[in-house]
LUMTOR-995521 format. One line per 2 residues: their letters; for each residue z, y, x of N, C-alpha, C, O, CB. Coordinates in steps of 0.001 Angstrom, whole numbers, plus 524288, in hexadecimal, padded with zeros to 5 digits. Atoms other than C-alpha are relative to their C-alpha. Glycine has a CB too. Layout:
BEGIN
a) Z,Y,X,Z,Y,X,Z,Y,X,Z,Y,X,Z,Y,X  ...
***
This chain:
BEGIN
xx) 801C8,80073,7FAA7,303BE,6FC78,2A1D6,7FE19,80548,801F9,7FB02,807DE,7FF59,7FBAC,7FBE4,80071  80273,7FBF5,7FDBF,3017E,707AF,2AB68,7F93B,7FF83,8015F,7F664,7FBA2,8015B,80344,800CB,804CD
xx) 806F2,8012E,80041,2F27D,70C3A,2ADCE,7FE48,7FE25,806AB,7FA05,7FD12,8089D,7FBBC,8074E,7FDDE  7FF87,8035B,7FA68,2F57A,70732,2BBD4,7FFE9,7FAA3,7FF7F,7FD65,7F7A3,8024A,8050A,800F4,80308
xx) 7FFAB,805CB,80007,2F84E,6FAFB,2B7F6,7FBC3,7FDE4,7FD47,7FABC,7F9B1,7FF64,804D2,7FE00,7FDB1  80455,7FF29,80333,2EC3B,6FAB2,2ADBE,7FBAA,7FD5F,80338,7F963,7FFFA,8068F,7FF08,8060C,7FEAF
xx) 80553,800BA,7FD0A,2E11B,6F176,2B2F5,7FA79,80176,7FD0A,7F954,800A1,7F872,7FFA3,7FA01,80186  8056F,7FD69,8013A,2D38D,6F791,2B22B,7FC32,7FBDC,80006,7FC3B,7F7E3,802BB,7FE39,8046E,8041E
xx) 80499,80380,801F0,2C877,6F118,2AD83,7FB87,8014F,8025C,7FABD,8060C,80233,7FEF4,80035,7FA65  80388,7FE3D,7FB98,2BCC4,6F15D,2B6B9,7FA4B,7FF4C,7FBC8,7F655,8018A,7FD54,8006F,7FB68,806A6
xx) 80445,8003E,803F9,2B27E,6EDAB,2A9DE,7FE34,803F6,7FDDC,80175,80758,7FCD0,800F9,7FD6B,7FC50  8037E,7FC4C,80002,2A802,6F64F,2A669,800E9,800AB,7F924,80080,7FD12,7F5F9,7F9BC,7FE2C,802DA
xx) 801A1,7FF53,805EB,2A88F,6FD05,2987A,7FBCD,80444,8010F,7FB1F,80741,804C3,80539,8020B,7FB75  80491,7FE25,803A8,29CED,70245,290C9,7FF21,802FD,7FBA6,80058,800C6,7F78E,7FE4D,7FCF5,7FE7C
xx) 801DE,7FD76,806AC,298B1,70B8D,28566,7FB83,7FF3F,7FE66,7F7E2,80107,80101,80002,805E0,7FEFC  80412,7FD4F,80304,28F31,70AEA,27C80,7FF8E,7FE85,7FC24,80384,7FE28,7F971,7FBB6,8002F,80173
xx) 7FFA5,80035,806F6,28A41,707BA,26FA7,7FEBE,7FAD6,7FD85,7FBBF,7F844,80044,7FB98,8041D,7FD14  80064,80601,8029F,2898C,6FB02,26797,7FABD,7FF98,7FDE7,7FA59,8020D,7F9CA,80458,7FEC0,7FAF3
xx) 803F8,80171,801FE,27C08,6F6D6,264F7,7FDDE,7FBE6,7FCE6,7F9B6,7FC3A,7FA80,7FE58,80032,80284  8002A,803D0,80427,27D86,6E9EF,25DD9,80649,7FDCD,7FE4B,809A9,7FF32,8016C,7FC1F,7FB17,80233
xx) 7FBE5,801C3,801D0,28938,6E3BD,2572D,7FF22,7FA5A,7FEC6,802D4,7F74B,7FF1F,80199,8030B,7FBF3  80237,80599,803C2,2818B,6D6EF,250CC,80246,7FBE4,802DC,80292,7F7EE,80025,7F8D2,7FEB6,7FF95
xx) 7FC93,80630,80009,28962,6CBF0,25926,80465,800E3,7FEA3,805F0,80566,7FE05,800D6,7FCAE,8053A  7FB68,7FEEC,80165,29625,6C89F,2556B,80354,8019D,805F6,801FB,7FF81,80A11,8021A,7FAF6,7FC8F
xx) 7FCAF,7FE94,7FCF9,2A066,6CEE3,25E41,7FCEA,80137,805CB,7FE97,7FFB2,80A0A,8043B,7FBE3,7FFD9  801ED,7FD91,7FC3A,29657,6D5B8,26702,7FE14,80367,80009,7FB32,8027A,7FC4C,7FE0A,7FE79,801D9
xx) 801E9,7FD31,7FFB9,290E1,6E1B9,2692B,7FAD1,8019F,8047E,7FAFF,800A6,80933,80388,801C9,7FF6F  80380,7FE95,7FB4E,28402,6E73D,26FC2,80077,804FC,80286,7FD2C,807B1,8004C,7FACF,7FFC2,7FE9A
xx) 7FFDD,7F9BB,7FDE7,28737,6F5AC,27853,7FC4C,8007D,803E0,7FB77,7FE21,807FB,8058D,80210,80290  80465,7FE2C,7FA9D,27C7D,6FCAB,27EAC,8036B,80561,80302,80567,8096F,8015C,7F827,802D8,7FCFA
xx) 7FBFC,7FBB4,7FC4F,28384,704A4,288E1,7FB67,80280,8025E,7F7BC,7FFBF,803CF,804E8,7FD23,80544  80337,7FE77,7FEE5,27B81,711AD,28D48,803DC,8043D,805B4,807D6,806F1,805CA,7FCB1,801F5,7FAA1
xx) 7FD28,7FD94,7FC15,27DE6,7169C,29AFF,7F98E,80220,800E2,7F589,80043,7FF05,8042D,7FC16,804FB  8030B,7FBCA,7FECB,2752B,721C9,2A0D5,7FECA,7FEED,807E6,80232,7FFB2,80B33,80415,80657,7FDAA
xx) 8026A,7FF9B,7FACD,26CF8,71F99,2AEE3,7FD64,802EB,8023F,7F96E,803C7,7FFA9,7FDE9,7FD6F,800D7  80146,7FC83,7FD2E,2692A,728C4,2B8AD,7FA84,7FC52,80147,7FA1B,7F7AC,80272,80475,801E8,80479
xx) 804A8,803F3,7FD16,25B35,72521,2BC24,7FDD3,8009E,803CA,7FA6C,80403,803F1,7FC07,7FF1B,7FDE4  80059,7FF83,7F8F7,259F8,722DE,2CBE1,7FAFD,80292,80020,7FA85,80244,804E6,7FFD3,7F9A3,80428
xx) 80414,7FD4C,7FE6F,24D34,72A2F,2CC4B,8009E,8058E,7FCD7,800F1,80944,7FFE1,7FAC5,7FCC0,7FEF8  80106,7FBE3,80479,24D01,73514,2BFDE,80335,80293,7FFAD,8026E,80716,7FE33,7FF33,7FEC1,7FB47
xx) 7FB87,7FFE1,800B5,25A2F,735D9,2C031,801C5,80447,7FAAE,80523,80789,7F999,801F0,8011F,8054C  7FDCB,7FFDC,80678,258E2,73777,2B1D3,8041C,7FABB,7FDDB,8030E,7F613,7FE70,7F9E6,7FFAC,7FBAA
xx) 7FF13,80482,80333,26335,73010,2A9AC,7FCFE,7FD29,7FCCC,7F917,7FEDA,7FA8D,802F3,800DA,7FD80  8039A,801FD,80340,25EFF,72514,2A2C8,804C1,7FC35,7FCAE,80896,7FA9B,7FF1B,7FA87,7FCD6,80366
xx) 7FC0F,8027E,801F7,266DF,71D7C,29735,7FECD,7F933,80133,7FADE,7F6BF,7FFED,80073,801E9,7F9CB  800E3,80532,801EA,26845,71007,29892,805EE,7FCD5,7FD02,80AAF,7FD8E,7FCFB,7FDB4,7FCAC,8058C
xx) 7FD2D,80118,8063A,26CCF,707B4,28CE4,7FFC6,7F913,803A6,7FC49,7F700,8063A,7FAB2,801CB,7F78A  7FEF7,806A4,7FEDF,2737B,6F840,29018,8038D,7FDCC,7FBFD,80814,7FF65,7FC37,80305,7FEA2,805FC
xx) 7FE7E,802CF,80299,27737,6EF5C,28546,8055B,7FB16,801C8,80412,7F715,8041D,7FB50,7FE96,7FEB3  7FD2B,803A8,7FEA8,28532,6E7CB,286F6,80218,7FD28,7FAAE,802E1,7FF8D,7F695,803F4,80220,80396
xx) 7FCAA,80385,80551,28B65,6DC13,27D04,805FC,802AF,801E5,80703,804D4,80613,7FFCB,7F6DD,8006F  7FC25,80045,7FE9F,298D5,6DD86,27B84,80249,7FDCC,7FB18,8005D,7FD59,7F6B5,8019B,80454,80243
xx) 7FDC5,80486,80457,2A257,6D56C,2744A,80559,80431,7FCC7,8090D,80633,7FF19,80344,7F8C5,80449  7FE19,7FCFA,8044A,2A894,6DCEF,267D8,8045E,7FC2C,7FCF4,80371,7FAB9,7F876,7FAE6,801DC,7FC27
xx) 7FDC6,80393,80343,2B353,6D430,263DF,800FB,7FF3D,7F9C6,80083,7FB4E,7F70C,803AE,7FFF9,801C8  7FFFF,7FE39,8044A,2B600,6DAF3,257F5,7FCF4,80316,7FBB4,7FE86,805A4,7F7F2,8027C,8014A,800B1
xx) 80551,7FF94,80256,2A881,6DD4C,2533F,80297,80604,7FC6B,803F2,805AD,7F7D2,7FD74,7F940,7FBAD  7FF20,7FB22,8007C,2AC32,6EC0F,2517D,7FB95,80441,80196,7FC49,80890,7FF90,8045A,80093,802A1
xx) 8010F,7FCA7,7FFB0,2A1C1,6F320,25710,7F88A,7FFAF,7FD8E,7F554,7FC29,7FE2A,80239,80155,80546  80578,7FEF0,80285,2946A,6F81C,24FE1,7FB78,800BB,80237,7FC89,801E5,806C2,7FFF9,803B8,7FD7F
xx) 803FA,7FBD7,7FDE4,287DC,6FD02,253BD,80187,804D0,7FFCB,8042B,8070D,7FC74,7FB45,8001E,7FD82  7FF49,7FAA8,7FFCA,287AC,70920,258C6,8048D,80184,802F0,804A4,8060E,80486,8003C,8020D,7FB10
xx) 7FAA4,7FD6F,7FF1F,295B5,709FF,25DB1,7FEEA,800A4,80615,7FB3A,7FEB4,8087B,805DF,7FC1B,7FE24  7FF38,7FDFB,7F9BF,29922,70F96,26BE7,80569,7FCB1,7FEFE,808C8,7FCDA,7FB92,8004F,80819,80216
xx) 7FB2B,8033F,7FEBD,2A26C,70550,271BF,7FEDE,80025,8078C,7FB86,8026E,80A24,7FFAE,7F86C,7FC32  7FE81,7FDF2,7FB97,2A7BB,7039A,27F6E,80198,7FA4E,8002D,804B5,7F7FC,7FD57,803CA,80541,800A6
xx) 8003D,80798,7FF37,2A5CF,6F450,284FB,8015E,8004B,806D4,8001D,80320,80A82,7F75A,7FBEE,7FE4B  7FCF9,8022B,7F98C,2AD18,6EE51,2917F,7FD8E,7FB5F,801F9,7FC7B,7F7B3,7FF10,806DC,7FE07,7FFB8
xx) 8003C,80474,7FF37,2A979,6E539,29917,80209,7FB39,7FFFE,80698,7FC0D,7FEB3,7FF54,8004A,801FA  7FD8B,8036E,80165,2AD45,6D65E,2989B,7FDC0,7FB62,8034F,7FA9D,7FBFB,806E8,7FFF6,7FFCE,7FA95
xx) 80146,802D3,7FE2E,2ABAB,6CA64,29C22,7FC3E,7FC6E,7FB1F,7FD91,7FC14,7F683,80455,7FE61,802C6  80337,80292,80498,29EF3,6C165,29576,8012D,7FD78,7FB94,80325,7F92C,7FC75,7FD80,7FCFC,80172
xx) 7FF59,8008B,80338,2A043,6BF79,288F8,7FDEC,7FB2B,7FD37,80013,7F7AA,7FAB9,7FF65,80391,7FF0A  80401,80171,802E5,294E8,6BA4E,284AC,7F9ED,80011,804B4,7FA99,801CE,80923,80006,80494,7FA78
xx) 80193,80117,7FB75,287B6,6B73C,28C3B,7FE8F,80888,80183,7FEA7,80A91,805DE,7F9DC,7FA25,7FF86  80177,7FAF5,7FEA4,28403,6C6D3,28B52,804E7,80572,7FFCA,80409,809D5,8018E,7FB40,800DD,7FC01
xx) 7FB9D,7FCD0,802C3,292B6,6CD9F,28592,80116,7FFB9,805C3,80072,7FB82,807FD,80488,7FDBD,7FA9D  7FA01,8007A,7FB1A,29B8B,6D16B,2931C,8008C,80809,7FE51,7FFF3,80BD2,80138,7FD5A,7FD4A,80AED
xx) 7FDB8,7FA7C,8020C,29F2D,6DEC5,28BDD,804DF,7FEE4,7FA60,8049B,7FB18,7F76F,7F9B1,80428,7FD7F  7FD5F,8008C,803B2,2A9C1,6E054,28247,801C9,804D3,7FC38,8025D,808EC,7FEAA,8037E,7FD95,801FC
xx) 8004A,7FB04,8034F,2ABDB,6EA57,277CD,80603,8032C,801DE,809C2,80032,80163,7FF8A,7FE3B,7F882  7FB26,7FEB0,7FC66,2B809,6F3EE,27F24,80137,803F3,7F909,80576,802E6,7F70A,7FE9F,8044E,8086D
xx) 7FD15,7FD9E,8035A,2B884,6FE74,27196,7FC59,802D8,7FD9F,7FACB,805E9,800FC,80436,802AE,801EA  80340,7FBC4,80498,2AFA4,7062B,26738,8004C,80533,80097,803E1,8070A,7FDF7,801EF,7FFAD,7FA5C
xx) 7FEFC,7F99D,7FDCF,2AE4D,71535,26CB6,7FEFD,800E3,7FB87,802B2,802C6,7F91C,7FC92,80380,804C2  801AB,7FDE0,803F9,2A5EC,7174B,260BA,7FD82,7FE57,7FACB,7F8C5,7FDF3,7FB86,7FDC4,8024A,801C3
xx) 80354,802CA,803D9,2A123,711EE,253AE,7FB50,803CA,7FD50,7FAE1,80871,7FC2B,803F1,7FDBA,7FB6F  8069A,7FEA1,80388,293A1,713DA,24D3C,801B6,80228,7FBC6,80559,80030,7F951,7FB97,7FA8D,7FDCE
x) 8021D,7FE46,80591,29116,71BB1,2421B,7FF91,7FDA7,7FD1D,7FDE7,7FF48,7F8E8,7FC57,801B3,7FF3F
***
């Protein structure tokens, strides 16, 4: 298929790092994006925790992965694991 013909996906992906593994076929990622702060206009980090559903119970603590959005899974999962940038030590 040409990249004309190619439909684009309007769902939001994510980086960051795996913070729990302990359910089956889920993962916890805290994703860290950087805010300008409307008065100081010092950056400031802020850190947000997403589930996402790991079908193949592949990824560890520690790893840098890259999660898509989805449709609900579960009452808190609407992320899905998209590919492993990096594994842990």
């Amino acid at each position: 298929m040409s990249e004309s013909m190619e439909k684009r996906s309007n769902k939001r992906i994510l980086i960051g790092e795996v913070v729990s593994d302990k359910c089956d076929k889920t993962i916890v990622v805290r994703v860290e994006t950087m805010v300008k702060h409307p008065l100081f206009g010092k950056y400031v980090r802020r850190r947000k925790k997403f589930m996402a559903h790991d079908a193949a119970n592949e990824c560890k603590i520690g790893d840098k992965v890259e999660i898509i959005e989805s449709r609900p899974l579960s009452r808190q999962k609407r992320w899905q694991l998209q590919r492993v940038l990096e594994k842990a030590v």
